[in-house]
ROSE-4610 file (N, C-alpha, C; in Angstrom, 1 decimal, always signed):
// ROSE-4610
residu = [X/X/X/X/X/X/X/X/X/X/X/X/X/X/X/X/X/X/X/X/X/X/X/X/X/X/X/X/X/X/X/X/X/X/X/X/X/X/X/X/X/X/X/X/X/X/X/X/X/X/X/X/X/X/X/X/X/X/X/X/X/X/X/X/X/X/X/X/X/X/X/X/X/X/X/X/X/X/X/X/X/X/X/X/X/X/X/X/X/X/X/X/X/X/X/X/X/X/X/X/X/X/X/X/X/X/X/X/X/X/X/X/X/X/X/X/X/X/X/X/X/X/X/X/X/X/X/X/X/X/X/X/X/X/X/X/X/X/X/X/X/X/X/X/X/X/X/X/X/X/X/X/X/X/X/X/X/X/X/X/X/X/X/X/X/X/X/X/X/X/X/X/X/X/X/X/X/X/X/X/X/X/X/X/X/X/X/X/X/X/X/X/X/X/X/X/X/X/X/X/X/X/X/X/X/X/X/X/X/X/X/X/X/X/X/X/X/X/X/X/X/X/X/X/X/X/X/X/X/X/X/X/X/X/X/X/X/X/X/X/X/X/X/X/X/X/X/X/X/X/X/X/X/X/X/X/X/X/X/X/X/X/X/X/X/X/X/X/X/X/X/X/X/X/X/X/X/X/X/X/X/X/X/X/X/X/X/X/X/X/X/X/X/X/X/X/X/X/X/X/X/X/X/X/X/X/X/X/X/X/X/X/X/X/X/X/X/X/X/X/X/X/X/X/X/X/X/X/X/X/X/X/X/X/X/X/X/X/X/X/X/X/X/X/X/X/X/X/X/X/X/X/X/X/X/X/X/X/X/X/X/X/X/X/X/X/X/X/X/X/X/X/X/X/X/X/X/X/X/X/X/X/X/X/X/X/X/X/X/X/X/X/X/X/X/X/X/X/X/X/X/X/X/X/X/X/X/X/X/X/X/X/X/X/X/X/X/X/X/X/X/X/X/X/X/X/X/X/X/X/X/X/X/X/X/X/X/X/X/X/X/X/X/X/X/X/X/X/X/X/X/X/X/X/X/X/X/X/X/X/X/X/X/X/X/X/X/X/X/X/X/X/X/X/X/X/X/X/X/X/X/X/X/X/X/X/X/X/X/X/X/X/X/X/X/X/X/X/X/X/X/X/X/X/X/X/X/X/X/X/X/X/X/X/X/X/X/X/X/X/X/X/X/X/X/X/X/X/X/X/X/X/X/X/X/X/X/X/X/X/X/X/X/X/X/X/X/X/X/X/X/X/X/X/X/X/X/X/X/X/X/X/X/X/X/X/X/X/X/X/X/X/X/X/X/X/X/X/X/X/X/X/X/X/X/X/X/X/X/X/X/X/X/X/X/X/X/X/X/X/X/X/X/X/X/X/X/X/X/X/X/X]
num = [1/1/1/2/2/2/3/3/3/4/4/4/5/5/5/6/6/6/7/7/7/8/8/8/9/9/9/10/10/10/11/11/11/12/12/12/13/13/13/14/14/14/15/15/15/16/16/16/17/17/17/18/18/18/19/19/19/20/20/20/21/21/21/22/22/22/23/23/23/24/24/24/25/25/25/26/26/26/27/27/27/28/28/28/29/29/29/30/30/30/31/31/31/32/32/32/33/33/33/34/34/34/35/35/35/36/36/36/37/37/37/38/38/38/39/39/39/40/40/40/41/41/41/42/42/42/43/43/43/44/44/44/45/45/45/46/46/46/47/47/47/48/48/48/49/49/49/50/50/50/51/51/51/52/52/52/53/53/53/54/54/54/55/55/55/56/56/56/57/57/57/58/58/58/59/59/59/60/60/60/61/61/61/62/62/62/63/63/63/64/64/64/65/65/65/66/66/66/67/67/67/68/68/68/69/69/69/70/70/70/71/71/71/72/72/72/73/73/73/74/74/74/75/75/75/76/76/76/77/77/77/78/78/78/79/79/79/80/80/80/81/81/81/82/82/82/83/83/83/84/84/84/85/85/85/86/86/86/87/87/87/88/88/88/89/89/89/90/90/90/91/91/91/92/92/92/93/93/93/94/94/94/95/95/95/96/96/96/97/97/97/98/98/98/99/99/99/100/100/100/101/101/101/102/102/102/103/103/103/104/104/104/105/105/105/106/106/106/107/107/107/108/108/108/109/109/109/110/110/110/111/111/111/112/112/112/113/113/113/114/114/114/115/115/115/116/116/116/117/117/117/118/118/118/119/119/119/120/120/120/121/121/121/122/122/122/123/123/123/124/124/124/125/125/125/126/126/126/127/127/127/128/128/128/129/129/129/130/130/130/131/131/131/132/132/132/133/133/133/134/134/134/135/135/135/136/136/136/137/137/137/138/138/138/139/139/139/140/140/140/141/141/141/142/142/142/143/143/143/144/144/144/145/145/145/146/146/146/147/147/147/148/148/148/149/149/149/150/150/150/151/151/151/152/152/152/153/153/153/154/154/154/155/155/155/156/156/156/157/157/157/158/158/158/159/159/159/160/160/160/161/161/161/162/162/162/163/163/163/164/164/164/165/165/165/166/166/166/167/167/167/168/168/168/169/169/169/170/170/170/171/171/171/172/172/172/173/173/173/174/174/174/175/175/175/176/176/176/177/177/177/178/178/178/179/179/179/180/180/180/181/181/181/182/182/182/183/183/183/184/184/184/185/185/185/186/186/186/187/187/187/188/188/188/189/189/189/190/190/190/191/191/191/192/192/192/193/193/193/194/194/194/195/195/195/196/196/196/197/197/197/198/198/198/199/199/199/200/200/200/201/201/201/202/202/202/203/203/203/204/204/204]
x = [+67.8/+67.7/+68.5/+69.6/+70.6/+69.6/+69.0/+68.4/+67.3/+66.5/+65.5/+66.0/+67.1/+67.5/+67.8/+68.2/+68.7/+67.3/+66.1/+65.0/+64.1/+64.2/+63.7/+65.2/+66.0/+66.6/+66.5/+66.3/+65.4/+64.3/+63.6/+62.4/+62.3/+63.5/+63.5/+62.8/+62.8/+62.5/+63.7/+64.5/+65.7/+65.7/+64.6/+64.6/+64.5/+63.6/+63.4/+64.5/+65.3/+66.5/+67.4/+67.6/+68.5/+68.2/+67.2/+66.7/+67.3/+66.4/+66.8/+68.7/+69.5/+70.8/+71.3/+71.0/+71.5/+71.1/+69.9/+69.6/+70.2/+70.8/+71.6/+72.9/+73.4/+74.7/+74.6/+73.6/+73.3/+73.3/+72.7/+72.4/+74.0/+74.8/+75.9/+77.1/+77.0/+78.5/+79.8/+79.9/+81.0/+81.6/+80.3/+81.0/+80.6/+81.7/+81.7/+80.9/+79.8/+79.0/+78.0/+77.2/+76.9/+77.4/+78.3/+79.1/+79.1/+79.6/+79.7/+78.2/+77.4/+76.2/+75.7/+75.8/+75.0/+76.3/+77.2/+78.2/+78.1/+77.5/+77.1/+76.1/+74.6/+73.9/+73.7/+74.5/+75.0/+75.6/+76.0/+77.5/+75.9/+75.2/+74.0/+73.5/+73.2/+72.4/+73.2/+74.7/+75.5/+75.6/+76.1/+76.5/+77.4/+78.4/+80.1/+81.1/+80.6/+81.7/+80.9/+79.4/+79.1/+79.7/+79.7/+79.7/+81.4/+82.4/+83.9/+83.9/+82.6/+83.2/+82.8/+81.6/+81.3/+82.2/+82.7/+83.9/+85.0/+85.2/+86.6/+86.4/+85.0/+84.7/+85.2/+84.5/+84.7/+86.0/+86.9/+88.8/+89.4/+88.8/+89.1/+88.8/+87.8/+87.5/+88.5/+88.4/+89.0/+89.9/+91.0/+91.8/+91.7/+92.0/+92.1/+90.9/+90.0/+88.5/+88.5/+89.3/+90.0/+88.1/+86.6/+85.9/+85.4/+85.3/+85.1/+86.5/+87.8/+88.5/+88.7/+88.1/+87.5/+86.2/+85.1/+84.1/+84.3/+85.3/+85.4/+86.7/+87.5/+88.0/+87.2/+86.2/+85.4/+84.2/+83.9/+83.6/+84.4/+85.3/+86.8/+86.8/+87.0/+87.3/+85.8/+84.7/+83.2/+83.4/+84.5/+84.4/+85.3/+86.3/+87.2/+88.6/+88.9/+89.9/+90.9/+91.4/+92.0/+93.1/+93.6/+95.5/+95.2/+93.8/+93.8/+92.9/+92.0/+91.3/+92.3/+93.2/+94.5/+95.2/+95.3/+96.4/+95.3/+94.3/+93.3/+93.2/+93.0/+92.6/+94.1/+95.4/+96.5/+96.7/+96.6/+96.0/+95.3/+94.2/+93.2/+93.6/+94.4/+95.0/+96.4/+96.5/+97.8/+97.3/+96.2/+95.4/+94.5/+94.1/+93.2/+93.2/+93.6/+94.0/+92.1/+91.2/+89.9/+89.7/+89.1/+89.0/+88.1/+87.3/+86.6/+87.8/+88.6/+89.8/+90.5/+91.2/+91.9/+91.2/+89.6/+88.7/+88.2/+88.5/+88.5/+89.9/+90.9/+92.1/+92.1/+92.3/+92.0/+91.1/+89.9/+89.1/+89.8/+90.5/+91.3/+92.2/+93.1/+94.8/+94.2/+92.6/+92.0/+91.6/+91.0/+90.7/+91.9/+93.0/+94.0/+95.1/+94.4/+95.2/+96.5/+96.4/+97.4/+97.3/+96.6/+96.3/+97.0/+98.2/+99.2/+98.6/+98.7/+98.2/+96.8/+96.0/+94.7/+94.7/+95.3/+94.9/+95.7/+97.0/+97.2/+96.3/+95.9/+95.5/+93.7/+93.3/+92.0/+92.7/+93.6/+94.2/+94.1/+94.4/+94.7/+93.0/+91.8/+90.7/+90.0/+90.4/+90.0/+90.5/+91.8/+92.3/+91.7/+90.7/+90.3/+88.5/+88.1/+86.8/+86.8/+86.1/+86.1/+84.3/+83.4/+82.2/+82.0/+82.2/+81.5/+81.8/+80.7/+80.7/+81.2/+81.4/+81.5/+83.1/+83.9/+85.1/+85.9/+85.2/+85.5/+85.6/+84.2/+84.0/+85.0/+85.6/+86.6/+87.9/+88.3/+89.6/+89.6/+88.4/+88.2/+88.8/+88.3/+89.0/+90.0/+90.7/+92.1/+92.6/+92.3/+93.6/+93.3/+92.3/+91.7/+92.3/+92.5/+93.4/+95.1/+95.4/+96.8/+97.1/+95.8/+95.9/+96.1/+96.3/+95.8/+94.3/+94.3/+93.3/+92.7/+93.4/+93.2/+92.7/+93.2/+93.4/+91.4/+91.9/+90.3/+89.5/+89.6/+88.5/+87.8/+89.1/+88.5/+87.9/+88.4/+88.0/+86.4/+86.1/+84.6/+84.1/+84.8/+83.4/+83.4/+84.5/+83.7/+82.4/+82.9/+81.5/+80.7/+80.7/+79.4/+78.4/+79.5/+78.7/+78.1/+78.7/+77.7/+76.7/+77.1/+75.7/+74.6/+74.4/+73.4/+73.0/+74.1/+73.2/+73.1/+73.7/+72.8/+71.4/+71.0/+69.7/+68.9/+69.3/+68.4/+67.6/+69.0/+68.6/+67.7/+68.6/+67.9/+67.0/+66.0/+66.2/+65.2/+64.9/+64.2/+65.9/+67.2/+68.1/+68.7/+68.2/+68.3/+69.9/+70.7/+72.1/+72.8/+72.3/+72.8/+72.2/+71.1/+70.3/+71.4/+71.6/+72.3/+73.8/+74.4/+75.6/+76.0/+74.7/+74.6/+74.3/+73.9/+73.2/+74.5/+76.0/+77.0/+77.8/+77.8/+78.4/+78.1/+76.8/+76.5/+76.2/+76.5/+76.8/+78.3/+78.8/+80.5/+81.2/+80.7/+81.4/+80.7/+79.3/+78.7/+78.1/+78.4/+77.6/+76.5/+75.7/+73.9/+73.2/+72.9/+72.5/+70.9/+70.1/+69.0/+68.4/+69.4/+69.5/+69.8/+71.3/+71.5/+70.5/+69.6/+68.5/+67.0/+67.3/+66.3/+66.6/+67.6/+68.3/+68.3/+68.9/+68.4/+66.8/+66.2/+64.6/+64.2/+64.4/+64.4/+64.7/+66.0/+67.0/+65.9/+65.6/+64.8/+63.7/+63.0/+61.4/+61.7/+63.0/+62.9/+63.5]
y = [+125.0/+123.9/+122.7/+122.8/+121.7/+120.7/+121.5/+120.5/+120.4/+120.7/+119.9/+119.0/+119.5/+117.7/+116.6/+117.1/+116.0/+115.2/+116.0/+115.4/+114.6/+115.1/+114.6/+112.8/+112.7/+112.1/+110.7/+111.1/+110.8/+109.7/+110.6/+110.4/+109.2/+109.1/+108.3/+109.0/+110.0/+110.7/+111.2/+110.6/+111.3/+111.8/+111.8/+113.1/+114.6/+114.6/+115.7/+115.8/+115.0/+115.3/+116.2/+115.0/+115.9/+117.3/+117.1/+119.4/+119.9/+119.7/+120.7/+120.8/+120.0/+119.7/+120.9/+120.7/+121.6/+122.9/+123.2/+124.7/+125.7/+124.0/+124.8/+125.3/+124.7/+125.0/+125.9/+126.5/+127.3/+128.3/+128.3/+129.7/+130.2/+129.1/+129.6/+128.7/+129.1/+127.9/+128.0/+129.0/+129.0/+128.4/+127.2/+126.6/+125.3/+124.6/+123.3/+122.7/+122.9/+122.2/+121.7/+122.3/+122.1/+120.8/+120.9/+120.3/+118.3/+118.7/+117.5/+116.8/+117.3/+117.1/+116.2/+116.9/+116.1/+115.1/+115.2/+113.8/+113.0/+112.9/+111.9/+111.1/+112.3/+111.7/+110.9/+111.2/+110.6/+109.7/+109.5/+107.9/+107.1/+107.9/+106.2/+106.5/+106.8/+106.7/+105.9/+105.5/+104.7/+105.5/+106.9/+107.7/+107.7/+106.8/+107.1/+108.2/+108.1/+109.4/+110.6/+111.3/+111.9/+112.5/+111.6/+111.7/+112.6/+111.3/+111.6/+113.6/+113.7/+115.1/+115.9/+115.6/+116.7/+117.0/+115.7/+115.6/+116.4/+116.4/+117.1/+118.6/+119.1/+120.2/+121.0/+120.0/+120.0/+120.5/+119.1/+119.5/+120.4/+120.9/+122.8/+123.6/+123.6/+124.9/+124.3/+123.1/+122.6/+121.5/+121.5/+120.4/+119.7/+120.0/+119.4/+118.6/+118.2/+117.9/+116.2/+115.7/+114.3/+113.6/+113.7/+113.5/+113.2/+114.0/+114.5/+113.0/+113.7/+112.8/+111.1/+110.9/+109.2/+109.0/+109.6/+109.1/+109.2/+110.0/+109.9/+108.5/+108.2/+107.1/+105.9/+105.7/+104.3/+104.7/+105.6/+105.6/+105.0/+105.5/+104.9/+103.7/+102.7/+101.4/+100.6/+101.3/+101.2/+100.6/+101.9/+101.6/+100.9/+99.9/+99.1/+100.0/+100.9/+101.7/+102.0/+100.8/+100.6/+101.3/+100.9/+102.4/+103.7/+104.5/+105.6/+105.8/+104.8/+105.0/+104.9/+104.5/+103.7/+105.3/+105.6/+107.1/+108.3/+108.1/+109.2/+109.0/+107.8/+107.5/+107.9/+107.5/+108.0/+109.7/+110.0/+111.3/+111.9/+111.5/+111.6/+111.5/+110.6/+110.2/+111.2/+111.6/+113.2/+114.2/+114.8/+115.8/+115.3/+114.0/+114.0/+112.4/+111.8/+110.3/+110.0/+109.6/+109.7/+107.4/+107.2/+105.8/+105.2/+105.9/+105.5/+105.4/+106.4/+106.3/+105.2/+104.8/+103.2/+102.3/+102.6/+101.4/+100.6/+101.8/+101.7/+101.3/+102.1/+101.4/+100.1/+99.5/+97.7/+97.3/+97.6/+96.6/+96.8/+97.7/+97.9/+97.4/+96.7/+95.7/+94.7/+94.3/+93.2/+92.5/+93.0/+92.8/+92.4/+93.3/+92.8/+91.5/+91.4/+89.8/+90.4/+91.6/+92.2/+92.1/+90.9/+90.6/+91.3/+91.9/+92.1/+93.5/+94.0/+95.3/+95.5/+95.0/+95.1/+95.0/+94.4/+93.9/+95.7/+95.7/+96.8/+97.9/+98.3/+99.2/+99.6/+98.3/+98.4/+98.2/+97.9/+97.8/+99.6/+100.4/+102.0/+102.4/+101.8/+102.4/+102.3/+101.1/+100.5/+101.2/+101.4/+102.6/+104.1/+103.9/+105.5/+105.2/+103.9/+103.7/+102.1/+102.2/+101.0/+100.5/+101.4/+101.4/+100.4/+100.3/+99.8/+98.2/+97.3/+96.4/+95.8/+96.6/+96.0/+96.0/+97.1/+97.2/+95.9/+95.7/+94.7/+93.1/+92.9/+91.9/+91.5/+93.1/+92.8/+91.9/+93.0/+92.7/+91.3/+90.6/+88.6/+88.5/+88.9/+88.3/+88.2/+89.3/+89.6/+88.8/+88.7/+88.1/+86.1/+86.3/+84.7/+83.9/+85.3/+84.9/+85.1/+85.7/+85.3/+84.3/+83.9/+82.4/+82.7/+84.3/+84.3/+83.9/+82.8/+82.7/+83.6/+83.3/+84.2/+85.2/+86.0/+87.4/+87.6/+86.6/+86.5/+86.3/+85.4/+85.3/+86.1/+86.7/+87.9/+89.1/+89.1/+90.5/+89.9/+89.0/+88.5/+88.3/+88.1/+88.2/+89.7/+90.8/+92.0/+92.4/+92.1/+92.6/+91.7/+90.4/+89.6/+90.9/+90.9/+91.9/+93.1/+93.7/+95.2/+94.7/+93.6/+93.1/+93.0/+92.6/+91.9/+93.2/+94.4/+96.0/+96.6/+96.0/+97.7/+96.7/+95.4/+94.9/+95.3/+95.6/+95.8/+97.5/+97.9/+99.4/+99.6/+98.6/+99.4/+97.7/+97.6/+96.3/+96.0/+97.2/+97.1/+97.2/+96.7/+96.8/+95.2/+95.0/+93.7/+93.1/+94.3/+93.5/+93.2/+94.0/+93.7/+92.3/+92.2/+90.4/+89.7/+89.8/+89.0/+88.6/+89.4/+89.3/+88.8/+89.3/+88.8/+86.9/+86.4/+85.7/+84.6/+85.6/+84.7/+84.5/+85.5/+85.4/+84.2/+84.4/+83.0/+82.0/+81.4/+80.3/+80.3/+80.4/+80.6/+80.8/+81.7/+82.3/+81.3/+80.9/+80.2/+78.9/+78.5/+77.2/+77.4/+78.2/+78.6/+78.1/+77.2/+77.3/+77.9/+77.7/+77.7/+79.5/+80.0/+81.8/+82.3/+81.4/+82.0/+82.0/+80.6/+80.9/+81.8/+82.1/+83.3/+84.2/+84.7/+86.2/+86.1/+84.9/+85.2/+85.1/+84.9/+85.2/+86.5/+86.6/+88.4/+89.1/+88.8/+89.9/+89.7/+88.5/+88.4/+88.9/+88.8/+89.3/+91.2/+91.3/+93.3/+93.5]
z = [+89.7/+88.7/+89.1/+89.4/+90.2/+91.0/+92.2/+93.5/+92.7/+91.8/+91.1/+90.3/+89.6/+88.9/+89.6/+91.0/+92.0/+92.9/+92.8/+93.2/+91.9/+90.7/+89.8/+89.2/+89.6/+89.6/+90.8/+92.0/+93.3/+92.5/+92.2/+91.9/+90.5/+90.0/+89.2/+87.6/+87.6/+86.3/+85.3/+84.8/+84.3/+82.7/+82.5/+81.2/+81.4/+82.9/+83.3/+84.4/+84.9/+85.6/+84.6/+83.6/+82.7/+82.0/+81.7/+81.2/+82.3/+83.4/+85.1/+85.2/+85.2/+85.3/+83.9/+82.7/+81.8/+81.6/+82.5/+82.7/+83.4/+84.5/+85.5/+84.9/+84.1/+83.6/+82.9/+82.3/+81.3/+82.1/+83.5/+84.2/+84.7/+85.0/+86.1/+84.7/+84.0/+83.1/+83.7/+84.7/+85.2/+87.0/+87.4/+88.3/+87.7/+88.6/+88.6/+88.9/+89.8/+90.5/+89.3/+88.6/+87.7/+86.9/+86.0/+85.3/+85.9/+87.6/+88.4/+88.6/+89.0/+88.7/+87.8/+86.2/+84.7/+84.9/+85.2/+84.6/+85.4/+86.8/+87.7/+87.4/+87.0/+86.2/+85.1/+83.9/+83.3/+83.2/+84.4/+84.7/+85.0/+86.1/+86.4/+84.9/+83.9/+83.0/+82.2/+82.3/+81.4/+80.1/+80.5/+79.0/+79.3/+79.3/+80.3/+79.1/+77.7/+77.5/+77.2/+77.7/+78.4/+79.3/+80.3/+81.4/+81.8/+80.9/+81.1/+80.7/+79.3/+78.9/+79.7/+81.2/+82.0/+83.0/+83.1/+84.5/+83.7/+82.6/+82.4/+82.3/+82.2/+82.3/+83.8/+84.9/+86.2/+86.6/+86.0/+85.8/+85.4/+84.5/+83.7/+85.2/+85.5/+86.6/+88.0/+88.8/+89.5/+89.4/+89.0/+89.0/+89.8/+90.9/+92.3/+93.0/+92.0/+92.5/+92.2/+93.4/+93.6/+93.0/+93.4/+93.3/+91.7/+91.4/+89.8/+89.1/+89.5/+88.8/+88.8/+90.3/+90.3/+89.7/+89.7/+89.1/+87.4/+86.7/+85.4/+85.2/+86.3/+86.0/+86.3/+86.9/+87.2/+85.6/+84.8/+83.4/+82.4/+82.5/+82.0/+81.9/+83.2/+83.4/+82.6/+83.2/+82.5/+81.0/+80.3/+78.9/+78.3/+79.6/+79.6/+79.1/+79.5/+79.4/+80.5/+80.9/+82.3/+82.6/+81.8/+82.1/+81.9/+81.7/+81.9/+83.1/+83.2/+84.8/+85.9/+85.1/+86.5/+86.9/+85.6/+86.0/+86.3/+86.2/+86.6/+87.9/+88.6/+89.9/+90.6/+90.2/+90.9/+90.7/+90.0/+89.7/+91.0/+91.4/+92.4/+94.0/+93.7/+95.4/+95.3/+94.3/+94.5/+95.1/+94.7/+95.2/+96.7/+97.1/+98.4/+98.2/+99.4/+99.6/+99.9/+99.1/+99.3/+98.9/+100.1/+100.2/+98.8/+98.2/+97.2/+96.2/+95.8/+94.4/+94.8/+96.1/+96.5/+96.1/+96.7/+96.2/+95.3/+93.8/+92.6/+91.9/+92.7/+91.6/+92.7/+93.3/+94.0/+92.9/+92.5/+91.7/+90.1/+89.6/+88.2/+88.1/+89.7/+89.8/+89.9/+90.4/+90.1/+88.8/+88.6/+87.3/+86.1/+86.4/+85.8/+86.1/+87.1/+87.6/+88.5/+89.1/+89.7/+91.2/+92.1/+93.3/+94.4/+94.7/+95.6/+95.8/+94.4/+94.5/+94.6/+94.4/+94.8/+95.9/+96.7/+98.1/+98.7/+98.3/+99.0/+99.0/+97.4/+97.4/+98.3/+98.6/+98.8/+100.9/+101.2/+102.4/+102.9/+101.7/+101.7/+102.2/+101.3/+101.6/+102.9/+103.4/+104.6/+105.8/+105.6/+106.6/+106.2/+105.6/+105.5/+105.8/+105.8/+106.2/+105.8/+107.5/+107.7/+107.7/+107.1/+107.0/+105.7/+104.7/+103.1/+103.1/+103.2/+103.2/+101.8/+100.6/+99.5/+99.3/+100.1/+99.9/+100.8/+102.3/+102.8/+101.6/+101.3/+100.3/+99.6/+98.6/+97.7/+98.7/+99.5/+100.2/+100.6/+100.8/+100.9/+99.8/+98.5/+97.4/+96.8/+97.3/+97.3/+97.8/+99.0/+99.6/+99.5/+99.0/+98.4/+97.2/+96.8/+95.1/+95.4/+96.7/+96.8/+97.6/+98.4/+99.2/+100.3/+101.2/+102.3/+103.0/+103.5/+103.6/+105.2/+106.2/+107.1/+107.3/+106.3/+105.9/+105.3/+104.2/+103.6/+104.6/+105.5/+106.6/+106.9/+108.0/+108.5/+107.7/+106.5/+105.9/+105.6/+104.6/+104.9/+105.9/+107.4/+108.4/+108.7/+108.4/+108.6/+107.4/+106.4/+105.6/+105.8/+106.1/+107.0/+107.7/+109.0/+110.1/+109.6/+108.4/+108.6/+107.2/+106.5/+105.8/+106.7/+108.2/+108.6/+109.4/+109.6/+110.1/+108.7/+107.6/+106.7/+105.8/+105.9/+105.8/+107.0/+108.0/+108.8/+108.7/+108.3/+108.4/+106.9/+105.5/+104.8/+104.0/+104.4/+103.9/+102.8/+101.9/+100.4/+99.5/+100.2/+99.0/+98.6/+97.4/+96.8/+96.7/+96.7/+96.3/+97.8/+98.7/+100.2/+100.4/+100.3/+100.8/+100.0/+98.4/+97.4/+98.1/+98.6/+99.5/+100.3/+101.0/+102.5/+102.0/+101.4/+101.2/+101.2/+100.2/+99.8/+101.2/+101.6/+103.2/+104.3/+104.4/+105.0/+105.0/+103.4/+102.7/+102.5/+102.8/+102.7/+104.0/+105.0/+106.0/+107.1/+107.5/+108.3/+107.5/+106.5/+105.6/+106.1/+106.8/+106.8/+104.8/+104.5/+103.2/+103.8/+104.6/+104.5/+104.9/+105.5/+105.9/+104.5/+103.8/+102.1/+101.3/+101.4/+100.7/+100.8/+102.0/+102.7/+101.8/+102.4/+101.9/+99.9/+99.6/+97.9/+97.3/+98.1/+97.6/+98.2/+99.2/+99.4/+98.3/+98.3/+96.9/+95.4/+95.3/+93.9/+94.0/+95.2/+95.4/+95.6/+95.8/+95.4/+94.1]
């Protein structure tokens, strides 16, 4: 029931995602996997205290499930509940230094006007992958709002570069053109490639 909520979810059907997901739990209530599952679904569905009460289910059976505990703090922050997404996420990097929970508390010291720390903290994710063009992105901003500009440079022309390989690879994704689009109106003054790239993004 699990991998059919996961294909019916695919598939963009999520009423029938969700039955399949709670059958599963009904058959096995005693793993986690289950649990992590509907609360994932639930976070894209925007039922974020849903969502928080499956992950905590998750947290009863596995504490230690660094995954579970950042996706219920990025619900958290969702429901503008920042000092407990903050201590859930440090919570998270106790049990497994995982570059998505850095990546998350960086955009929660952001948002709070806490620049030094955002920048470190998203400096932590970077050293754990240097793949996510969106984490790059941030780390421009960071270091943009403390007036490194250097720093911002370079960090925007790395997410420049893997914008212009993950449009190629995936290029029905609208918010990558949208990006890409800011990148080389900013990073290359290209206005006429930014305006490419933002009618792409609107036409998907």
């Amino acid at each position: 029931f699990l991998a059919l909520g996961d294909l019916y979810l695919f598939l963009d059907r999520p009423a029938e995602a969700g039955q399949a997901y709670e059958h599963g739990i009904e058959l096995n209530p005693d793993s986690w996997d289950g649990y992590y599952r509907t609360g994932y679904f639930l976070q894209r569905q925007q039922r974020y205290e849903e969502a928080i009460s499956r992950y905590k289910q998750v947290l009863a059976i596995v504490p230690d499930h660094a995954y579970a505990r950042t996706n219920m703090a990025v619900a958290l922050a969702d429901l503008k509940r920042p000092q407990e997404a903050e201590a859930e996420l440090k919570k998270a990097l106790g049990y497994n230094a995982t570059y998505s929970a850095y990546a998350n508390l960086a955009n929660i010291y952001f948002d709070q006007k806490r620049f030094a720390e955002a920048a470190e903290a998203g400096k932590q994710a970077l050293a754990l992958n240097q793949s996510d063009y969106l984490v790059w992105n941030n780390q421009g901003i960071y270091y943009e709002w403390l007036g490194q500009k250097d720093k911002a440079d370079d960090a925007y022309g790395h997410a420049l570069e893997l914008l212009k390989k993950r449009v190629s690879v995936n290029p029905n994704e609208a918010v990558a053109h949208a990006y890409l689009a800011l990148r080389l109106l900013k990073q290359q003054g290209d206005a006429s490639k930014a305006l490419s790239q933002i009618r792409t993004a609107l036409a998907l």
